[in-house]
Backbone as a chain_set.jsonl record, in Angstrom:
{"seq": "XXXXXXXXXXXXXXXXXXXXXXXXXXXXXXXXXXXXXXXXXXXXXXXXXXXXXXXXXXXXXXXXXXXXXXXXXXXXXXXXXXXXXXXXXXXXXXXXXXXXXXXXXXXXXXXXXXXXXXXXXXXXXXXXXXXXXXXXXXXXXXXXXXXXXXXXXXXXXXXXXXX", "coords": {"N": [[75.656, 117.779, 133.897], [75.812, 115.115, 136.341], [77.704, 111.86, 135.6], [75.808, 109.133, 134.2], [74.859, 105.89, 135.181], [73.903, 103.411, 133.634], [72.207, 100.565, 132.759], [70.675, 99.402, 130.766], [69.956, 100.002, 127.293], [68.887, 101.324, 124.472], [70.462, 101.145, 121.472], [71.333, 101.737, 118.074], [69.486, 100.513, 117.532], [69.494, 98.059, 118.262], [69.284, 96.307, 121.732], [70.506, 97.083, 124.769], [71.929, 95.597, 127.11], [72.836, 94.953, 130.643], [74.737, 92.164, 131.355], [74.794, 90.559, 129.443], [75.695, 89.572, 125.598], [77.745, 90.656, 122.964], [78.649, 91.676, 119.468], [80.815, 93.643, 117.866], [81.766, 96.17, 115.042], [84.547, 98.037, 115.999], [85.657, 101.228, 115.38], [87.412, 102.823, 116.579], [89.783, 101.187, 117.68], [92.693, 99.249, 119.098], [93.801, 96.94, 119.653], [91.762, 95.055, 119.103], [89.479, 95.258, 116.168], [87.073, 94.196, 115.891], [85.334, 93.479, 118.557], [84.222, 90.959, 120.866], [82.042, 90.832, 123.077], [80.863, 91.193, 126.545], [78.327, 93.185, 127.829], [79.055, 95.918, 130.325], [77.868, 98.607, 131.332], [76.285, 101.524, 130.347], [77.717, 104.55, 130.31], [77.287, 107.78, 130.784], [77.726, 111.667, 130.876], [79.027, 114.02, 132.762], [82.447, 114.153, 134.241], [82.982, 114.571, 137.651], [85.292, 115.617, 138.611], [87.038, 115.964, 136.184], [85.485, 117.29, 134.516], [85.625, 116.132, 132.072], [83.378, 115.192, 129.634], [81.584, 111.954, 129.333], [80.955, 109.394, 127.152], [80.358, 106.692, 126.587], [80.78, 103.101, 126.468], [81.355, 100.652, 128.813], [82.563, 97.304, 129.292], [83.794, 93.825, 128.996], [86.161, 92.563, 126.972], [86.332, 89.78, 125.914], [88.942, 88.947, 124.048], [90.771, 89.481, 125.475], [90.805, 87.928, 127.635], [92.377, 85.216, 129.159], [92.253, 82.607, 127.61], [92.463, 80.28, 128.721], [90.605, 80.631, 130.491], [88.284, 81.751, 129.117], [86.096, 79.775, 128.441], [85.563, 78.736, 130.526], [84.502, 80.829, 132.104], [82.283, 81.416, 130.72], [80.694, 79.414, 130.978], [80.078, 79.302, 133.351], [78.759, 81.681, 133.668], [76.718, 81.7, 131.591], [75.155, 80.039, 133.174], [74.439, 81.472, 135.758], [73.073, 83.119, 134.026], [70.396, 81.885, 133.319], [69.456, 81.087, 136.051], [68.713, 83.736, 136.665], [66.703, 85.666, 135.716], [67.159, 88.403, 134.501], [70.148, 89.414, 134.947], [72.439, 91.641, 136.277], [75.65, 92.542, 135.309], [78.581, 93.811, 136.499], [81.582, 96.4, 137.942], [81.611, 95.493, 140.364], [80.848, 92.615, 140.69], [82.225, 91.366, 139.149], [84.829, 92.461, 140.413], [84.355, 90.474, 142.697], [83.269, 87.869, 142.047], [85.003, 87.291, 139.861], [87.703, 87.933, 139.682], [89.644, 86.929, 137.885], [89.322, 88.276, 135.291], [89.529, 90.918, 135.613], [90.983, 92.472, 134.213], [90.334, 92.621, 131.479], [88.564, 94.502, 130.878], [86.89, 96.819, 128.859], [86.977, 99.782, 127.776], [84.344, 101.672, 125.451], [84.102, 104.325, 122.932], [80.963, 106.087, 122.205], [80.376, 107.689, 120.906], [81.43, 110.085, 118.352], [79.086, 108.558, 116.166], [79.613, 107.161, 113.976], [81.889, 105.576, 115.734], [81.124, 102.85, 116.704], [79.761, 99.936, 114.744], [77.911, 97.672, 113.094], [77.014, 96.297, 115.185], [75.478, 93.663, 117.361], [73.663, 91.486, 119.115], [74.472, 88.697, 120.838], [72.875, 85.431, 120.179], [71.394, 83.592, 122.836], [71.997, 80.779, 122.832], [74.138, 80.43, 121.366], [76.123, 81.688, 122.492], [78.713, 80.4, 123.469], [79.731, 79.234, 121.443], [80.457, 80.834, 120.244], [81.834, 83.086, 121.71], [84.018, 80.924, 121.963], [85.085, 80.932, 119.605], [86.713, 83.131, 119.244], [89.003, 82.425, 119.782], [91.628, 82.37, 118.328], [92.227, 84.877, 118.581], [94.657, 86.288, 121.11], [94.755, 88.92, 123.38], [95.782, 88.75, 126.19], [98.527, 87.989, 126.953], [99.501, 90.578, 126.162], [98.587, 92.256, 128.059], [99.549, 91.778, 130.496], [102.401, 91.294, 130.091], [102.618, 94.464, 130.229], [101.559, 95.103, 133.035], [103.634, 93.655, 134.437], [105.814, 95.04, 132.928], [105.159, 97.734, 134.217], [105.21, 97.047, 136.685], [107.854, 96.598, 137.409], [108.838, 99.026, 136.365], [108.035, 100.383, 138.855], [109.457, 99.401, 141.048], [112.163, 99.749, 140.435], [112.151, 102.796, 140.535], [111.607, 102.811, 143.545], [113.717, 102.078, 144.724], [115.884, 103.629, 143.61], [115.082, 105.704, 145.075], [115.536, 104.837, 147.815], [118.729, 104.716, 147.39]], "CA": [[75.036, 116.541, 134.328], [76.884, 113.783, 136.641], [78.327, 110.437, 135.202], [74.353, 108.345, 134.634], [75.422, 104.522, 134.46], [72.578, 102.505, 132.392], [72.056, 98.747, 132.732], [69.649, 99.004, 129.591], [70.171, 100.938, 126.886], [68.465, 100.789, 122.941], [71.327, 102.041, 120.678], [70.789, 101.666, 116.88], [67.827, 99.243, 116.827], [69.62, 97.31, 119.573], [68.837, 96.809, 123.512], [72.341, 96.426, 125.263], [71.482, 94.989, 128.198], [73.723, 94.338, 131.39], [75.151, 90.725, 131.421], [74.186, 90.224, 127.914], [76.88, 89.342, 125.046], [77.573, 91.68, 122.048], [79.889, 91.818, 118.835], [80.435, 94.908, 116.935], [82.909, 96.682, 114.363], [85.264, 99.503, 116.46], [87.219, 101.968, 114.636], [88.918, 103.698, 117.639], [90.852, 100.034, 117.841], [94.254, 99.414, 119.555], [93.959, 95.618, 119.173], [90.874, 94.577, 118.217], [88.502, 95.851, 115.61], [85.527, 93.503, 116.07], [84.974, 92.923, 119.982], [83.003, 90.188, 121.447], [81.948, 91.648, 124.777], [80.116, 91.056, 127.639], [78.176, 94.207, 128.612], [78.49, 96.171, 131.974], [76.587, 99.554, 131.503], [76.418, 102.892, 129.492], [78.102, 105.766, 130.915], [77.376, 109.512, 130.317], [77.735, 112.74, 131.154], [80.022, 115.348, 132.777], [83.195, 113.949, 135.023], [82.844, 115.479, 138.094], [86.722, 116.081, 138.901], [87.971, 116.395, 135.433], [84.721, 117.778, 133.665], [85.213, 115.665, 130.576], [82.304, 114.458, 128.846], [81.913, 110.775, 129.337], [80.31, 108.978, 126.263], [81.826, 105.438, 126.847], [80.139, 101.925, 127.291], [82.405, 99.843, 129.242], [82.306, 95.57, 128.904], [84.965, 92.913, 129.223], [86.358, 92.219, 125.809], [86.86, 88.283, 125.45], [90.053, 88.845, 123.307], [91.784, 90.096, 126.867], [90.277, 86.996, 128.728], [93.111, 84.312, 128.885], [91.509, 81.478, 127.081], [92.083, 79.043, 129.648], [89.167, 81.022, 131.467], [87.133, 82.009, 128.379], [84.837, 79.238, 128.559], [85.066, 78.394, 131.973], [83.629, 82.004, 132.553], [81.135, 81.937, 129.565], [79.612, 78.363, 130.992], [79.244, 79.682, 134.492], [77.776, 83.165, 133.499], [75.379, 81.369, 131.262], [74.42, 79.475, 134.197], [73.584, 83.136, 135.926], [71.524, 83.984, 133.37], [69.542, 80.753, 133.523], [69.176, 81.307, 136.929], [68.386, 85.006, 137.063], [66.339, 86.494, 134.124], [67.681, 89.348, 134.166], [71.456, 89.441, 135.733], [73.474, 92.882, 136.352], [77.206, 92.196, 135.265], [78.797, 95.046, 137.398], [82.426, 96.158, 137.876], [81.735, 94.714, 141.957], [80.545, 91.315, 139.811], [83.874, 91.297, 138.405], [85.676, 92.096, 141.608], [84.277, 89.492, 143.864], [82.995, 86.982, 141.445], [85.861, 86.633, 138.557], [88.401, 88.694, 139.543], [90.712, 86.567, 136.717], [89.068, 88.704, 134.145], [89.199, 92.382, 135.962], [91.888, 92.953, 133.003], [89.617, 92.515, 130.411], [87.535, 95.406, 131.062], [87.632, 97.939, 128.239], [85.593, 101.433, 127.423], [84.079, 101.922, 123.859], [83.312, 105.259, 122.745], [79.667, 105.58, 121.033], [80.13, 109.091, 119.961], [80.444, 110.105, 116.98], [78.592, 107.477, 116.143], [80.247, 106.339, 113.576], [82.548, 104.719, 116.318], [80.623, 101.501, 116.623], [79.172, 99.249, 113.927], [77.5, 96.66, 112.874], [76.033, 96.226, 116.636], [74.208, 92.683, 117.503], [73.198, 90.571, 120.277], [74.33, 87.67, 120.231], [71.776, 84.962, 120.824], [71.865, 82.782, 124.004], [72.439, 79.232, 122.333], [75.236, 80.453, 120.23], [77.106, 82.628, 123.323], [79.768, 79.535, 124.237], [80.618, 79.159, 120.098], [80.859, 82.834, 119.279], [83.367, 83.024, 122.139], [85.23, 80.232, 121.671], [85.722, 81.641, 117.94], [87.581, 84.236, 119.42], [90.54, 82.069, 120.401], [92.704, 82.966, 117.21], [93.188, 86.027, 119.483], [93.984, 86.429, 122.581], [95.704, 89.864, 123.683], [95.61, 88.892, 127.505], [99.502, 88.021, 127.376], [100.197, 92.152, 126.46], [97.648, 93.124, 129.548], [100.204, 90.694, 131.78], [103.326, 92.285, 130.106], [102.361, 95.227, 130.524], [101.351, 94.905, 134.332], [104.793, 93.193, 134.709], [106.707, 96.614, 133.242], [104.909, 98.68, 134.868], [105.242, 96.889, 138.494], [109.327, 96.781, 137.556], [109.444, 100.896, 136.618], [107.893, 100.991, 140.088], [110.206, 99.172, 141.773], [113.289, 100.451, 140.035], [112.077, 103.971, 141.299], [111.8, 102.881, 144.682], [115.201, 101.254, 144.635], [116.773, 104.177, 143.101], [114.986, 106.42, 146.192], [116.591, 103.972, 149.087], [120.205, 104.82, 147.697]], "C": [[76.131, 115.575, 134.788], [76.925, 112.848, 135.472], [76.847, 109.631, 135.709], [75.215, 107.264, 133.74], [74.072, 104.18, 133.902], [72.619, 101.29, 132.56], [71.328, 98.658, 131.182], [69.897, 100.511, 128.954], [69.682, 101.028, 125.196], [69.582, 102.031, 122.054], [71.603, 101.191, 119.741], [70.487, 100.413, 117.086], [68.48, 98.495, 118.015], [69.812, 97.514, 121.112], [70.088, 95.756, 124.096], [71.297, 96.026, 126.661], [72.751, 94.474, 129.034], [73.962, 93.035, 131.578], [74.78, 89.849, 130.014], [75.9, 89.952, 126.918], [76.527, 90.178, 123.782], [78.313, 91.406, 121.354], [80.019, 92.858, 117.724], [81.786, 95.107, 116.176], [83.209, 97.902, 115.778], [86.123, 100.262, 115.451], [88.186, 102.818, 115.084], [89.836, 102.524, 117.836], [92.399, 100.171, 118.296], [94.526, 98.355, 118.723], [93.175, 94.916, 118.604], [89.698, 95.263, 117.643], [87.211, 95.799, 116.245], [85.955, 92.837, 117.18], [84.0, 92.204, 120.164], [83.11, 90.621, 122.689], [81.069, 91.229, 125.756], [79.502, 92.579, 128.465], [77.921, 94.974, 129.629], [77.351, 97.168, 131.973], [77.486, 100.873, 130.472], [76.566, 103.665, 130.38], [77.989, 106.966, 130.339], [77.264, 110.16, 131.107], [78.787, 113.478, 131.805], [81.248, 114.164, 134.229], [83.468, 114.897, 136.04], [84.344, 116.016, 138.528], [87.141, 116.373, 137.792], [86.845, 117.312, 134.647], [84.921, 117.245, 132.259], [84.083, 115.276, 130.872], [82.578, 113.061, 128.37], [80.66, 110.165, 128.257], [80.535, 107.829, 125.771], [80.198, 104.181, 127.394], [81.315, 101.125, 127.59], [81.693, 97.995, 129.362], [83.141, 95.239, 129.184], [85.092, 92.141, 128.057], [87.475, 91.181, 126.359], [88.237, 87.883, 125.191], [91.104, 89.512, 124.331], [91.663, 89.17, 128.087], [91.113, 86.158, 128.505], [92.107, 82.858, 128.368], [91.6, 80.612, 127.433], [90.943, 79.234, 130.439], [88.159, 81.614, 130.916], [85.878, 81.327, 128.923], [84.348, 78.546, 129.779], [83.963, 80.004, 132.37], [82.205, 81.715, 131.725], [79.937, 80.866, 130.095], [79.364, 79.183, 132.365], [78.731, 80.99, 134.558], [76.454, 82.485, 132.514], [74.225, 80.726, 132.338], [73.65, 80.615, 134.784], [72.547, 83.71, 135.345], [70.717, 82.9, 132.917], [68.442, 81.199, 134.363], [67.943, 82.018, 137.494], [68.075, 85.388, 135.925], [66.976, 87.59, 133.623], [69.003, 90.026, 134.937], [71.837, 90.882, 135.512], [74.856, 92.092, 136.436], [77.998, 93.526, 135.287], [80.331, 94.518, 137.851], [82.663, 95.412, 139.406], [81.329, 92.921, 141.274], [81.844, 90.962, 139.687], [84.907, 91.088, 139.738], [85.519, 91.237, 142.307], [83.825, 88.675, 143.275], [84.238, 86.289, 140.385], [86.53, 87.797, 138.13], [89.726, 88.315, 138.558], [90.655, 87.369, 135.333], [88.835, 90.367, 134.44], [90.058, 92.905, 134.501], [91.532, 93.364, 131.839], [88.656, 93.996, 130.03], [87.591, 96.957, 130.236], [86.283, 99.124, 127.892], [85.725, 101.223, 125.914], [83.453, 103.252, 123.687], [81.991, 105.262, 121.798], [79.543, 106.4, 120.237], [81.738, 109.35, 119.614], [79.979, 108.892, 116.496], [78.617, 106.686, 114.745], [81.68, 105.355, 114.268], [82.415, 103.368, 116.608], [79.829, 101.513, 115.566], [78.757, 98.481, 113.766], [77.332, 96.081, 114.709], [75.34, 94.661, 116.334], [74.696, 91.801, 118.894], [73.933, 89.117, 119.773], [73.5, 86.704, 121.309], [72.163, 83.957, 121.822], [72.647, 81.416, 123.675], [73.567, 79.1, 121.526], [76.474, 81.275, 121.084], [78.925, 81.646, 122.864], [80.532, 79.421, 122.247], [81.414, 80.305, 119.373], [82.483, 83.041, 120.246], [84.479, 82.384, 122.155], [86.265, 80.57, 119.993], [86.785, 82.7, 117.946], [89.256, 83.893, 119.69], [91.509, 82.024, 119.846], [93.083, 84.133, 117.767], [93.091, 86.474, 121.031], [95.3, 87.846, 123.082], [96.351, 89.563, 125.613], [96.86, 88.782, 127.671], [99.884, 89.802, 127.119], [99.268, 92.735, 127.764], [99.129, 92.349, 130.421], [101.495, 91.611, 131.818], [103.553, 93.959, 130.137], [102.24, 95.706, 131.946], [103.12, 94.996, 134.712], [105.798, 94.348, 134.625], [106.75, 97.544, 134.16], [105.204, 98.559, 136.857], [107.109, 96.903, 138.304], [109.754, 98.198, 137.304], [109.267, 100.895, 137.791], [108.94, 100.73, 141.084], [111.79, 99.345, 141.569], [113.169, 101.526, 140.681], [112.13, 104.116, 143.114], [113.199, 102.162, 145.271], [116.138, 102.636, 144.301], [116.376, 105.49, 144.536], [115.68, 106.247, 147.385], [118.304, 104.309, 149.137], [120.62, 106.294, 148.154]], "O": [[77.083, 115.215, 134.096], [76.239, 113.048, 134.469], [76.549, 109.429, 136.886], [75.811, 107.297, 132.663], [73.22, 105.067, 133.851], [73.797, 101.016, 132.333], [71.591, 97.657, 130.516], [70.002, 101.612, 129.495], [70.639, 100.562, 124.578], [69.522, 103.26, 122.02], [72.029, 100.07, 120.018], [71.156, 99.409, 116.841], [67.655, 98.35, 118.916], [70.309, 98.498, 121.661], [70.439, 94.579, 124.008], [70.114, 96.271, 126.896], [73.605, 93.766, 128.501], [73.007, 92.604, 132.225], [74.566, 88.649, 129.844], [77.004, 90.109, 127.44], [75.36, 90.425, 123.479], [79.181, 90.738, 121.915], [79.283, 92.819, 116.738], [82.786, 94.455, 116.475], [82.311, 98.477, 116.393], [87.12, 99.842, 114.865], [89.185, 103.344, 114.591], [90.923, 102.921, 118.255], [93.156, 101.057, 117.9], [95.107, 98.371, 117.638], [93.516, 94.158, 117.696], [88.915, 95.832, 118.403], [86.508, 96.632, 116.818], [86.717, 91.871, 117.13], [82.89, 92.548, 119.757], [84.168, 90.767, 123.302], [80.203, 90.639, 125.11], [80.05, 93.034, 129.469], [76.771, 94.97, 130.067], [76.219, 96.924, 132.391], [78.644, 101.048, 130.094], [75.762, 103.696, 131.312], [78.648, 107.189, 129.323], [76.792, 109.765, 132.173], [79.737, 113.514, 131.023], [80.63, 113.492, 135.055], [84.052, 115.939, 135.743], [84.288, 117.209, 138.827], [87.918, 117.313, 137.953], [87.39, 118.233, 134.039], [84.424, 117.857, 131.313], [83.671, 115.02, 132.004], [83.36, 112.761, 127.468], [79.491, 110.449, 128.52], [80.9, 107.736, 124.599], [79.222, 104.29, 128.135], [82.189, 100.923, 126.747], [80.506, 97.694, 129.488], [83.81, 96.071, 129.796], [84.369, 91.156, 127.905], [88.595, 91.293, 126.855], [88.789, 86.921, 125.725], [92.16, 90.007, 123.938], [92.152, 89.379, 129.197], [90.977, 85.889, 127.311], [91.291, 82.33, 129.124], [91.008, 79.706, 126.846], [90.336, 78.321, 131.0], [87.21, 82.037, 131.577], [84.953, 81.834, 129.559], [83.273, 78.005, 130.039], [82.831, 79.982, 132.852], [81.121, 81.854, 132.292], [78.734, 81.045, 129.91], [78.282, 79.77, 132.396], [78.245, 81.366, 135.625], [75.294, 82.81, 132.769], [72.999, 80.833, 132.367], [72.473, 80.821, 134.486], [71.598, 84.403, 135.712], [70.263, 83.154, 131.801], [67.286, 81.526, 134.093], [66.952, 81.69, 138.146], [68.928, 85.51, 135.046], [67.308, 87.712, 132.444], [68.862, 91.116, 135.492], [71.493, 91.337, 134.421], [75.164, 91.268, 137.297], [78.084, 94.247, 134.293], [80.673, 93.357, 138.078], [83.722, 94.831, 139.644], [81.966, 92.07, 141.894], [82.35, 90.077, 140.377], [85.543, 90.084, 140.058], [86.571, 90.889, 142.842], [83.658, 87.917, 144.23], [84.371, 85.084, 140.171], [86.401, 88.482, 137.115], [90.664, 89.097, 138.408], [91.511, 87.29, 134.451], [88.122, 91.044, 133.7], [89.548, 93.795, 133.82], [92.11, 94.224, 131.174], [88.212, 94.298, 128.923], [88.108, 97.975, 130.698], [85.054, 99.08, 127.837], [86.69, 100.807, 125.273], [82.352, 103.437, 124.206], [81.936, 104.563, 120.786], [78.943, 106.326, 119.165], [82.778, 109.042, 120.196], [80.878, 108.052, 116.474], [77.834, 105.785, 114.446], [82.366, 104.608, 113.569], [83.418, 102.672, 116.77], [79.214, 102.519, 115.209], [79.236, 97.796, 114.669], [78.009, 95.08, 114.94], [74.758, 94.439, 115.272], [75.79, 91.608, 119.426], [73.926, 88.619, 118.648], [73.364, 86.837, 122.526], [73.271, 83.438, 121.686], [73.715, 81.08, 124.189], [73.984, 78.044, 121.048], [77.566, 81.501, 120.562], [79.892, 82.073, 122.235], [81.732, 79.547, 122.007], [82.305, 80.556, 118.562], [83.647, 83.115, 119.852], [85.614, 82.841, 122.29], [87.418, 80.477, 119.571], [87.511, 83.066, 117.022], [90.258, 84.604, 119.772], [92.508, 81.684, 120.48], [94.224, 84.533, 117.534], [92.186, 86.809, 121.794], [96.516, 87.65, 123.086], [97.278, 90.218, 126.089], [97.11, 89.434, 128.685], [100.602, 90.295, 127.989], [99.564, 93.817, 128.273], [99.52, 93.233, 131.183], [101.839, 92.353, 132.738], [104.657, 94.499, 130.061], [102.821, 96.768, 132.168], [103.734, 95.984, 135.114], [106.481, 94.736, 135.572], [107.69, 98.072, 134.755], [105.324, 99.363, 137.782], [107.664, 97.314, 139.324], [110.774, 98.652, 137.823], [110.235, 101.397, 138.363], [109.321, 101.598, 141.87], [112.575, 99.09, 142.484], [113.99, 101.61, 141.595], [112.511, 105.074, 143.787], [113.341, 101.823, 146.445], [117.241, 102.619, 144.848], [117.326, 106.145, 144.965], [116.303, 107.135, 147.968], [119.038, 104.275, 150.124], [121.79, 106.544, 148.441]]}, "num_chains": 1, "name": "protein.A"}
């Protein structure tokens, strides 16, 4: 079976929903356990070039959003979903709407399903507090340094090709 994305999805007792906000336990964790997220869509099934088995919801975890543009994002996406009852928050959303936060954008595995926990919605009137709660961490300076290495290996290698 191809790679089926999902906008809507009911996984344990809760309905993920695209452009919706979420906060759960992880225990595959790099940096953060408990993600506040913003969800894009559920991905499954077979990778058609590599043939893995894709079992992954991907979102834009908060704690990778520079917190000068947390709550600027969080007020004008609530606005969106004012707007629009039911918004799609899609990785083309991201690119041409609030491409400051493409960085943010991380996969969660669901299986075995003890990989996520404690799962919930969080409710509309409480979005802008839940995220601002998050601002005791903010990983978005290792996404930057990271970028930054990686664009100086490149250009070391092409420096060391020229001589």
């Amino acid at each position: 079976m191809p790679i089926v994305r999902k906008y809507k999805k009911k996984f344990k007792g809760v309905n993920l929903q695209s452009g919706r906000f979420y906060s759960f336990k992880y225990n595959a964790w790099i940096n953060d356990p408990e993600p506040t997220v913003i969800f894009m869509y559920w991905l499954e099934g077979l990778h058609p070039n590599t043939g893995h088995q894709w079992k992954i919801i991907q979102a834009i975890n908060f704690t990778y959003v520079p917190r000068t543009v947390r709550k600027q994002f969080v007020r004008e996406w609530k606005i969106q979903m004012e707007r629009t009852n039911n918004p799609k928050f899609t990785w083309q959303t991201v690119k041409s709407k609030y491409p400051q936060i493409q960085h943010a954008v991380r996969r969660y595995l669901y299986k075995p399903n003890y990989r996520i926990t404690k799962l919930r919605e969080i409710p509309f009137d409480q979005i802008e507090k839940v995220v601002v709660s998050t601002w005791h961490k903010d990983f978005s300076k290792k996404i930057k340094s990271s970028l930054l290495n990686k664009f100086r290996r490149i250009m070391r290698k092409r420096g060391l090709k020229r001589k």
